[in-house]
C-alpha positions as CSV (number, residue, x, y, z in Angstrom):
1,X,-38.6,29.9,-15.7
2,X,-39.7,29.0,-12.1
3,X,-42.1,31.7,-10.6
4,X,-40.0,34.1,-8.2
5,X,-41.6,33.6,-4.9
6,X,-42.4,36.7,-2.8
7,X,-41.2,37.7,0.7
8,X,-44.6,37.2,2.2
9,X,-45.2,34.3,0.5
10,X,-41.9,33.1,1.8
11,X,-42.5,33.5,5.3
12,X,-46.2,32.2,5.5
13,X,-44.4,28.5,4.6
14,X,-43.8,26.4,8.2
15,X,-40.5,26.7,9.2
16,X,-39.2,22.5,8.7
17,X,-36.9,22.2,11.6
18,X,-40.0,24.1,13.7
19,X,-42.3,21.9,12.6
20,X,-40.2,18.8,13.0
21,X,-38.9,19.5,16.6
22,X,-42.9,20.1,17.5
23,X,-43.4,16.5,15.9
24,X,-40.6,15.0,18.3
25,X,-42.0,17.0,21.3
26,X,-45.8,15.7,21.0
27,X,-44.8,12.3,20.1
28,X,-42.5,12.5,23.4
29,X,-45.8,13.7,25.0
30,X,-47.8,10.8,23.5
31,X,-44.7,8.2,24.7
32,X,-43.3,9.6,27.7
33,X,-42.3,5.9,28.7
34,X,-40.5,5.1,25.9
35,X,-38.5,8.2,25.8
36,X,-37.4,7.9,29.0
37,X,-36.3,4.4,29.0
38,X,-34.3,5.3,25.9
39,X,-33.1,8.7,28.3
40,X,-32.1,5.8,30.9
41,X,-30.4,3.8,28.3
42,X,-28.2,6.3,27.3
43,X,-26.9,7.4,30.7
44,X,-26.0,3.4,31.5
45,X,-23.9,3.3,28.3
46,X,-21.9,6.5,29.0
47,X,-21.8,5.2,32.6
48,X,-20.5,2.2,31.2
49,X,-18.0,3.7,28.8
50,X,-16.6,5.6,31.7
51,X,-16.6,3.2,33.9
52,X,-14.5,1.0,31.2
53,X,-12.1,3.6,30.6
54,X,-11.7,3.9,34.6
55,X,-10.6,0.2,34.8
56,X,-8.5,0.1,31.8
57,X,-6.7,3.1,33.3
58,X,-6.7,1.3,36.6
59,X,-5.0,-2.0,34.9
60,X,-2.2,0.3,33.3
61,X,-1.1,1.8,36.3
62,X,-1.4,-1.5,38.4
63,X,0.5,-3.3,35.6
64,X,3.3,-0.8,35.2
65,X,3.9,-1.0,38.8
66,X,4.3,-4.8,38.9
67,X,6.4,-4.7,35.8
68,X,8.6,-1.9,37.6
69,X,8.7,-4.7,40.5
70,X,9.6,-7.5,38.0
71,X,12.0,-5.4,36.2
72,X,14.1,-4.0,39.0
73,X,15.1,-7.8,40.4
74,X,15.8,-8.8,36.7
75,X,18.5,-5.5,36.6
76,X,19.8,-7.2,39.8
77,X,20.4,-10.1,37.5
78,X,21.0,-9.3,34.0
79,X,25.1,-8.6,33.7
80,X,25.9,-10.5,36.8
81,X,28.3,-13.3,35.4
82,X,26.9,-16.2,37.9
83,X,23.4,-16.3,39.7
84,X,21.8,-18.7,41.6
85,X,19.2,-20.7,39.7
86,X,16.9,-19.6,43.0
87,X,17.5,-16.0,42.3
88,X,17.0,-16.5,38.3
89,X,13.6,-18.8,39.2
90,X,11.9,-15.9,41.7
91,X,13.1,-13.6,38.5
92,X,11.4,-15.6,36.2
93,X,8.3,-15.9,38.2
94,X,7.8,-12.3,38.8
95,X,8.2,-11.7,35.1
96,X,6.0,-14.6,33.9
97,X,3.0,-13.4,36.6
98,X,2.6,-9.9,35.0
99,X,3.0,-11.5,31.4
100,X,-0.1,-13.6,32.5
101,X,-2.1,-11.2,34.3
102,X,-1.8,-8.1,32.3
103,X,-1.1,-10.4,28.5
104,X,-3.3,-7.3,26.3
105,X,-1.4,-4.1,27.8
106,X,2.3,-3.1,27.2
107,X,3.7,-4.0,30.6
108,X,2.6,-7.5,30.0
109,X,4.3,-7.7,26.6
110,X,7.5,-6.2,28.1
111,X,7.7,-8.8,30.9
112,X,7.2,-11.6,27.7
113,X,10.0,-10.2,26.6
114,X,12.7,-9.9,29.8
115,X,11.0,-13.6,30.7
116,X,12.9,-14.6,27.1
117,X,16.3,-12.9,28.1
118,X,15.9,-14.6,31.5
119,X,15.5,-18.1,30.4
120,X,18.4,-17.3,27.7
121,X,20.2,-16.4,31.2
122,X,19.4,-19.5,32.2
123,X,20.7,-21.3,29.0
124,X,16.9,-22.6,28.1
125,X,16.9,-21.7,25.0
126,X,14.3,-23.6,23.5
127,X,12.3,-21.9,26.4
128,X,13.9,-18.1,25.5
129,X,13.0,-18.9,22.0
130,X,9.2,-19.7,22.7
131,X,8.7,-16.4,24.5
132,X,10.6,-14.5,21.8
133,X,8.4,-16.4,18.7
134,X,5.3,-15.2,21.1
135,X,6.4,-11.5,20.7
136,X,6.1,-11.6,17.4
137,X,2.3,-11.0,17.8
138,X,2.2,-8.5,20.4
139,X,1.6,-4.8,19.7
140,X,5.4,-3.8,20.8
141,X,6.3,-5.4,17.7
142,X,3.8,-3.9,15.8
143,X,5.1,-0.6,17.5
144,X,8.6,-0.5,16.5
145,X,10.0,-3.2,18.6
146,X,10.3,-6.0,15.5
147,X,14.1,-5.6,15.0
148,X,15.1,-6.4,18.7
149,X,12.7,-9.3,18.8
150,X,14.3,-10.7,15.5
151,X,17.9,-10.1,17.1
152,X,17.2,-12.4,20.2
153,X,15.4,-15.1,17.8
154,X,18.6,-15.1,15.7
155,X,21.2,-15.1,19.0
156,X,18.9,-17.6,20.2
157,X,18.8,-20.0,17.2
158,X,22.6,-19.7,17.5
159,X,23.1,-20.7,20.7
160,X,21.1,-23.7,19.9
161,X,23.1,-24.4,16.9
162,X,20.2,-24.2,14.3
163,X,22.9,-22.0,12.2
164,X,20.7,-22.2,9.1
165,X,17.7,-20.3,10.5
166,X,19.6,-18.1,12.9
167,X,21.9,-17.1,9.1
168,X,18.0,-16.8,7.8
169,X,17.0,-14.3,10.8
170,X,20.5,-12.3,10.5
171,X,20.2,-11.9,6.9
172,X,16.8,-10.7,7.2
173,X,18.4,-8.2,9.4
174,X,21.3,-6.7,7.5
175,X,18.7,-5.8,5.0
176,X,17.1,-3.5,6.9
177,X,18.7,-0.1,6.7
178,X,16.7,0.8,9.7
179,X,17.5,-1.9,11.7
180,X,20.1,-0.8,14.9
181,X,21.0,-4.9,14.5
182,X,22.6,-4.2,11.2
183,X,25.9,-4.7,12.3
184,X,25.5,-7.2,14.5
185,X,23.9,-9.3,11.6
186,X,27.1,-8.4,9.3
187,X,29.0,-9.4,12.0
188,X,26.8,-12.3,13.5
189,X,26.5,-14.0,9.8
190,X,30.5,-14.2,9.4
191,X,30.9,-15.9,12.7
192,X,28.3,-19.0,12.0
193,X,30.2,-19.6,8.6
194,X,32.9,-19.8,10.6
195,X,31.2,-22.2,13.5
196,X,29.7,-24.1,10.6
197,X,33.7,-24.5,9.5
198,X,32.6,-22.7,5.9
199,X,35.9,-20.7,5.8
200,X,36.0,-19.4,2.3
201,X,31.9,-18.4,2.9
202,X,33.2,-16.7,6.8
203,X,36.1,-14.7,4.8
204,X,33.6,-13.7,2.3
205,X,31.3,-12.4,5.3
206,X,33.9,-10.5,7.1
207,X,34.8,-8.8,3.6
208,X,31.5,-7.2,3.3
209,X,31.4,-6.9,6.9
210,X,34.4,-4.4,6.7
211,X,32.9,-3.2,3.2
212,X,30.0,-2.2,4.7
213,X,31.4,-0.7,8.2
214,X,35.0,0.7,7.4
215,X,35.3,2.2,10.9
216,X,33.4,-0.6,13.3
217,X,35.6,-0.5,16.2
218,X,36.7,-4.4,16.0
219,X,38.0,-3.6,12.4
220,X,41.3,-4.5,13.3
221,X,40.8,-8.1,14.5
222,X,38.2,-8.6,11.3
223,X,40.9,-8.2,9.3
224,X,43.3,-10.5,11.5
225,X,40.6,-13.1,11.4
226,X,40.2,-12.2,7.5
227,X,44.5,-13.5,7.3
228,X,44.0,-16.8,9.7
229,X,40.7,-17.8,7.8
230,X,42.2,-17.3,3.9
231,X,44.8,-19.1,5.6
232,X,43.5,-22.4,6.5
233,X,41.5,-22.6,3.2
């Protein structure tokens, strides 16, 4: 059994943290030089980390603005039914400036993004479809934003008739029970068997369509396009 120490004995031992903050001292004493270029050192690397912060704040603001810019001509733009390919162009070029200049922060990933549904305006759809395969690495999509991204990729494969990877992207779509584009993908999948002239595989479609959205508010013509496809054969 370990000997029971007594009070007096107790306090006669050197307090550690005493004795080690009187080691530190003397030895800052003995160095005064080398503490103080550490002391120096320090400050410049919270100066630094402030001054970081400072600018990255700075960028934010400055790149929100110019996407506000950006954004507010493409709005002029988006459900007009004929624009000049001028207008479309300065569009574009607003857009693609912030998407270069600010590529790392949010702002810049958005106007990737718009740039996409402008050149889909424009019917350049291989071009759309290179800014919308970009956004697959950006951190909106990482964020949340995956499912819209997919839905333009899709619409966009469509329009340049590659039906087999836009029926790939829509059916990777109506799996997602998550996914706001569900519908659209039901629906989107029956109408390229049908553009691909695959009746009986466009009937089938619009069955599970219906199956799978009772109430969708174009129910009614589903059905009549259900009739006039089983029809045909």
């Amino acid at each position: 059994m370990a000997e029971k120490k007594t009070r007096k004995e107790l306090l006669k031992e050197p307090d550690e943290f005493i004795s080690f903050s009187s080691r530190v001292i003397r030895h800052a004493r003995e160095n005064p030089k080398n503490y103080a270029m550490a002391a120096v050192l320090a400050v410049l690397i919270v100066l630094g980390v402030l001054a970081w912060f400072a600018y990255r704040n700075h960028q934010e603001v400055a790149s929100h603005e110019m996407f506000e810019k950006a954004y507010q001509g493409y709005e002029e733009i988006a459900y007009q039914d004929s624009v000049s390919p001028e207008k479309l162009d300065k569009v574009l070029d607003q857009l693609d400036q912030v998407a270069k200049d600010y590529s790392s922060l949010s702002a810049g990933e958005m106007a990737l993004l718009y740039s996409g549904h402008v050149l889909y305006k424009k019917h350049d759809y291989k071009g759309a479809l290179e800014r919308y395969s970009r956004m697959q690495n950006t951190n909106l999509v990482k964020s949340g934003l995956g499912p819209l991204v997919l839905y333009h990729m899709a619409m966009t494969r469509m329009a340049l008739k590659e039906y087999d990877q836009a029926l790939l992207l829509f059916d990777e779509l109506s799996k997602d029970n998550n996914s706001p584009y569900r519908r659209e993908a039901y629906s989107s999948t029956a109408k390229l068997y049908e553009l691909m002239g695959k009746n009986k595989e466009a009937v089938q479609a619009y069955r599970q369509y219906l199956k799978m959205f009772p109430e969708a508010p174009d129910a009614t013509f589903v059905k009549t396009k259900i009739m006039d496809l089983s029809a045909k054969g």
